[in-house]
C-alpha positions as CSV (number, residue, x, y, z in Angstrom):
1,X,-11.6,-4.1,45.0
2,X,-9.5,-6.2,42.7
3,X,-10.1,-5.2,38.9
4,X,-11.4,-7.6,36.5
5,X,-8.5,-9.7,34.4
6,X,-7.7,-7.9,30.9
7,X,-8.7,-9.5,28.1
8,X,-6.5,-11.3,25.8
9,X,-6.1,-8.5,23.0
10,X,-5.5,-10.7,20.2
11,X,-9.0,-11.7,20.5
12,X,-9.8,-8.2,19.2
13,X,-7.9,-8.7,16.2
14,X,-9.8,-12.0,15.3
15,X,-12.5,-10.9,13.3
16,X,-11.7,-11.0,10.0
17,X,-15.3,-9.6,8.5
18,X,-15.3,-6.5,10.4
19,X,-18.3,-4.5,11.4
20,X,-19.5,-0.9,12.4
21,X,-18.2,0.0,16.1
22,X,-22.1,-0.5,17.2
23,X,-22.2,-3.9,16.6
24,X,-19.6,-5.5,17.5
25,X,-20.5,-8.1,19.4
26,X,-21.0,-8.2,23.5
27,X,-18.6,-10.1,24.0
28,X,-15.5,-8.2,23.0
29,X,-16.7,-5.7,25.3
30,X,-18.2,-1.8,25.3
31,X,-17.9,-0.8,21.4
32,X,-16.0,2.3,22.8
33,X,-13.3,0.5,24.3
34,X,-12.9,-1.6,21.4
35,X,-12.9,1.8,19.1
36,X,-10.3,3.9,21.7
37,X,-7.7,1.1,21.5
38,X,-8.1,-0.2,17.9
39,X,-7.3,4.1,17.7
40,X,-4.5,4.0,20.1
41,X,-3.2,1.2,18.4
42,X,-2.9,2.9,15.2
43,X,-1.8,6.4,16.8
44,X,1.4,4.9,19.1
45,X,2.1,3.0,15.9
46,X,1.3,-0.5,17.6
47,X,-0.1,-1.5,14.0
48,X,3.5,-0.7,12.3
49,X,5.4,-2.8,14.8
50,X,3.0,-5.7,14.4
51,X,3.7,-5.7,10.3
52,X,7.5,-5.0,10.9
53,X,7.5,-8.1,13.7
54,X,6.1,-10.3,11.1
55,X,8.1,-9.5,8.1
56,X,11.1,-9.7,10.2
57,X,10.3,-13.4,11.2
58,X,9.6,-14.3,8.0
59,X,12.9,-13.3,7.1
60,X,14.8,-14.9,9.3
61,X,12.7,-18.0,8.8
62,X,13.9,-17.6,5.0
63,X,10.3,-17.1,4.0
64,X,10.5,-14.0,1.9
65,X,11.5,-14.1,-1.6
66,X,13.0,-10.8,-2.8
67,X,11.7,-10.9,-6.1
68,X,8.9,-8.0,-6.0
69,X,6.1,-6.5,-7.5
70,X,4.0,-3.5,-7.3
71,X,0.8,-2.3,-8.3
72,X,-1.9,-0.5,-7.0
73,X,-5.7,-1.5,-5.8
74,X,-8.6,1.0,-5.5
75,X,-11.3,0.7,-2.9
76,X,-14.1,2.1,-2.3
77,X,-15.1,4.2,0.4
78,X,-18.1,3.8,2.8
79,X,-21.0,6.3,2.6
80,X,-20.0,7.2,6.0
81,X,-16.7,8.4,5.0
82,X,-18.5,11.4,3.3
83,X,-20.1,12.2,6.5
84,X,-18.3,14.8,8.1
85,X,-19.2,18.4,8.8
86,X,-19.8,20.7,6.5
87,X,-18.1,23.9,7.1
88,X,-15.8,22.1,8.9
89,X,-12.0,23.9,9.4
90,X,-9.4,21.5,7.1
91,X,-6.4,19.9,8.9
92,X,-3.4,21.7,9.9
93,X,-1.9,19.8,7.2
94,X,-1.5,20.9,3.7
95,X,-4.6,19.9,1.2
96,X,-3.5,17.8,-1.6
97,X,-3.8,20.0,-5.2
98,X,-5.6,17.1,-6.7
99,X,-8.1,17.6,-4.0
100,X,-8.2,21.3,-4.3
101,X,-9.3,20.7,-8.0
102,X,-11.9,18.8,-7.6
103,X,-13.5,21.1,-5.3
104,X,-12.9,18.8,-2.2
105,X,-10.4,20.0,0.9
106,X,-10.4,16.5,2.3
107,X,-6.9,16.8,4.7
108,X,-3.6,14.7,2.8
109,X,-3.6,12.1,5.7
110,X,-7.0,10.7,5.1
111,X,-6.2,8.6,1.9
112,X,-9.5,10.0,0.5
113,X,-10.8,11.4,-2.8
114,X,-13.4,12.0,-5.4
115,X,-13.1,10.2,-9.2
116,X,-15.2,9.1,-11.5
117,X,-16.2,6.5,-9.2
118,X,-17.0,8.6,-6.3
119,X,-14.9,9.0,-2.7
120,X,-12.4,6.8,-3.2
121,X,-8.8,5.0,-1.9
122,X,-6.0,3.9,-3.3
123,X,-3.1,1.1,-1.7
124,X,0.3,1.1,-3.6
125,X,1.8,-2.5,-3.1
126,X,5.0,-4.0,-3.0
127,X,4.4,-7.7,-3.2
128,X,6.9,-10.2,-2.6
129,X,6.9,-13.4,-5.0
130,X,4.7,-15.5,-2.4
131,X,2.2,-12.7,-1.6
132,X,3.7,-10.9,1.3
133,X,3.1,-7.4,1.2
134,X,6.5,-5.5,2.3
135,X,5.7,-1.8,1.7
136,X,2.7,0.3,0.7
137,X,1.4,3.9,0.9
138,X,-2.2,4.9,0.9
139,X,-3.4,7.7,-1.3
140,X,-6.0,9.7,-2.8
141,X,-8.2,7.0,-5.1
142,X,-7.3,9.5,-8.1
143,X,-3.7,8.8,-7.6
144,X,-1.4,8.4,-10.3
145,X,0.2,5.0,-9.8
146,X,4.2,5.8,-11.2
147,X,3.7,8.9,-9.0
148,X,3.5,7.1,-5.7
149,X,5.6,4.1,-6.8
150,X,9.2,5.1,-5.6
151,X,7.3,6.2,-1.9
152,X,5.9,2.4,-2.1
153,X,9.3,0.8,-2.6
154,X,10.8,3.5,-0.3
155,X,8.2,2.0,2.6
156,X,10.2,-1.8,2.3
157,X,12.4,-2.3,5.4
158,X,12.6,-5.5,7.1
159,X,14.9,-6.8,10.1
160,X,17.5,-9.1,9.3
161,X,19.3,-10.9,11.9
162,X,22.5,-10.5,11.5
163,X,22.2,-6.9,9.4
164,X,20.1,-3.9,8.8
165,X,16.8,-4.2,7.6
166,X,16.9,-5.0,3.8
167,X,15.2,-2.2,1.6
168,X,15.3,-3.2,-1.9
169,X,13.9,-6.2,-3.7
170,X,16.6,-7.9,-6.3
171,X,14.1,-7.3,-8.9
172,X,11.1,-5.6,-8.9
173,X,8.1,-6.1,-11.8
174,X,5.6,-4.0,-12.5
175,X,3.0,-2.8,-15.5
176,X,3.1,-1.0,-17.9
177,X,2.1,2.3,-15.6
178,X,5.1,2.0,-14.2
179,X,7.2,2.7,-17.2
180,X,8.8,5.8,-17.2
181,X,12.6,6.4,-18.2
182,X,12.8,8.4,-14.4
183,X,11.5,5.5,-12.5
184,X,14.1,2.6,-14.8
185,X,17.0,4.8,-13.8
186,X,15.7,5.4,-10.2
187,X,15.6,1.3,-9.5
188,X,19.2,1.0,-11.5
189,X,20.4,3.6,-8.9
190,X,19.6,1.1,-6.2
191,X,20.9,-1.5,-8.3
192,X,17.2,-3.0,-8.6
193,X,16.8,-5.0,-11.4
194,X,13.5,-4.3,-13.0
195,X,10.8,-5.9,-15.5
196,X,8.4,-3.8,-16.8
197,X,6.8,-4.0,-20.3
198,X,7.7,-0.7,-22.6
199,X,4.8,0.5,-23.8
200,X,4.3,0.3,-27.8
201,X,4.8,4.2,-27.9
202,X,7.1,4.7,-25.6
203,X,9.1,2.1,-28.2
204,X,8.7,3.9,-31.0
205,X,9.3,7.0,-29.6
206,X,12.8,5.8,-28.1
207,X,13.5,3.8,-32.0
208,X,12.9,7.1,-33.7
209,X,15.2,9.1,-31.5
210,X,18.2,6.8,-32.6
211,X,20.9,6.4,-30.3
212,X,19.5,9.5,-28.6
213,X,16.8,7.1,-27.4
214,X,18.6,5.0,-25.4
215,X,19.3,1.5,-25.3
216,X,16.3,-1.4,-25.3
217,X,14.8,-2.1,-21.1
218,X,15.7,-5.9,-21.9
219,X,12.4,-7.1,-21.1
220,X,12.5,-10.7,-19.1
221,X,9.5,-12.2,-19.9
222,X,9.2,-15.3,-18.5
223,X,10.2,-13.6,-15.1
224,X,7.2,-11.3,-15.8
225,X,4.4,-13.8,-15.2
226,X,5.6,-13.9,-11.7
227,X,3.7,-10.5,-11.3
228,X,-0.1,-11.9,-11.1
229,X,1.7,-12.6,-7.7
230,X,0.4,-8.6,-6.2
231,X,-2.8,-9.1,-7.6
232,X,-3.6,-12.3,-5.5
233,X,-2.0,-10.7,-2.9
234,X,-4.5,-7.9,-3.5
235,X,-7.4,-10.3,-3.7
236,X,-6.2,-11.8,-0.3
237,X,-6.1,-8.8,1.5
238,X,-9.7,-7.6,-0.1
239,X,-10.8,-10.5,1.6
240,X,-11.3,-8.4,5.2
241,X,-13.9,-5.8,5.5
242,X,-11.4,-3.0,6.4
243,X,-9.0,-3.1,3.5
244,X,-12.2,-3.9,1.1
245,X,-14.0,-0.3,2.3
């Protein structure tokens, strides 16, 4: 007996509102088989190759402008996501300290944790100047942003045609939670140029210190407005139900 034709699987990735596995609609099929390969996509790292495929034709197209930005976006998680066993034996892996403090052993490789706010998760962004994300991380929504922020940059690679996959931005901008004397001479390292705003004490403290305080960041401020560019990239990607929760 001759089995059925496969569907096409890019119809499975159409959907841009998202749902709960139960309802998704007849006819994409069982909601199991949707679930198991939308999980085996993300375990054989189908998802990563797709983003990597992209980025790499946009480069070659000429489409990416390597002037970069990075921020972070917090979103809240479902109700659900609070759901699971109590009593339950933790991951193999190491639980994050900041998770250990707050009283919650939630394994490092769930992107999950408890604030102000609740259970909570938090993207770190590199944007490039026309909204195309190039590298993130996913954290712990009590996350410190300039803590993450080198692992976020570190996550940019992407195919060139005629040489290895580019890694750095030519300047990257960022907020003021991103200023830190560590993190300026971590992009000069790479030869990054950057643009972040010093923060009124931080330019005090550097002014008192005299020449012990180093030398002004040269703050380009006209190239700064181009950094509302990660936010709308942000507000983009918010715009589907599975980045939003």
């Amino acid at each position: 007996m001759e089995e059925p034709p496969r569907r096409d699987q890019r119809d499975l990735v159409a959907v841009q509102t998202g749902c709960p596995w139960r309802d998704v609609p007849e006819r994409y099929g069982p909601w199991q088989t949707v679930y198991s390969r939308f999980r085996s996509w993300e375990l054989d790292g189908t998802w990563e190759r797709l983003f990597t495929a992209i980025l790499a034709e946009a480069e070659a197209a000429g489409a990416i402008e390597w002037i970069a930005s990075v921020d972070s976006t917090v979103a809240r998680a479902h109700q659900h996501a609070a759901g699971a066993q109590k009593g339950a034996e933790p991951s193999s892996r190491q639980v994050p300290p900041t998770a250990q403090a707050a009283g919650h052993p939630e394994p490092d490789n769930h992107g999950l944790g408890r604030s102000r706010g609740g259970l909570r998760t938090k993207t770190h962004l590199v944007a490039a100047a026309r909204c195309r994300p190039l590298g993130f991380v996913v954290t712990e929504g009590q996350a410190c942003d300039i803590a993450h922020a080198r692992a976020a940059l570190e996550a940019v690679a992407v195919p060139t045609p005629r040489w290895p996959a580019r890694t750095r931005p030519g300047i990257l901008l960022g907020d003021k939670a991103y200023s830190s004397r560590a993190f300026r001479n971590y992009l000069r390292r790479r030869k990054i140029r950057h643009v972040i705003p010093e923060p009124d004490n931080q330019k005090a403290n550097r002014i008192n210190r005299g020449s012990a305080g180093g030398r002004p960041t040269g703050f380009d401020r006209p190239t700064y407005k181009i950094r509302n560019t990660v936010e709308r990239c942000f507000s983009k990607l918010k715009q589907f139900r599975g980045f939003a929760t």
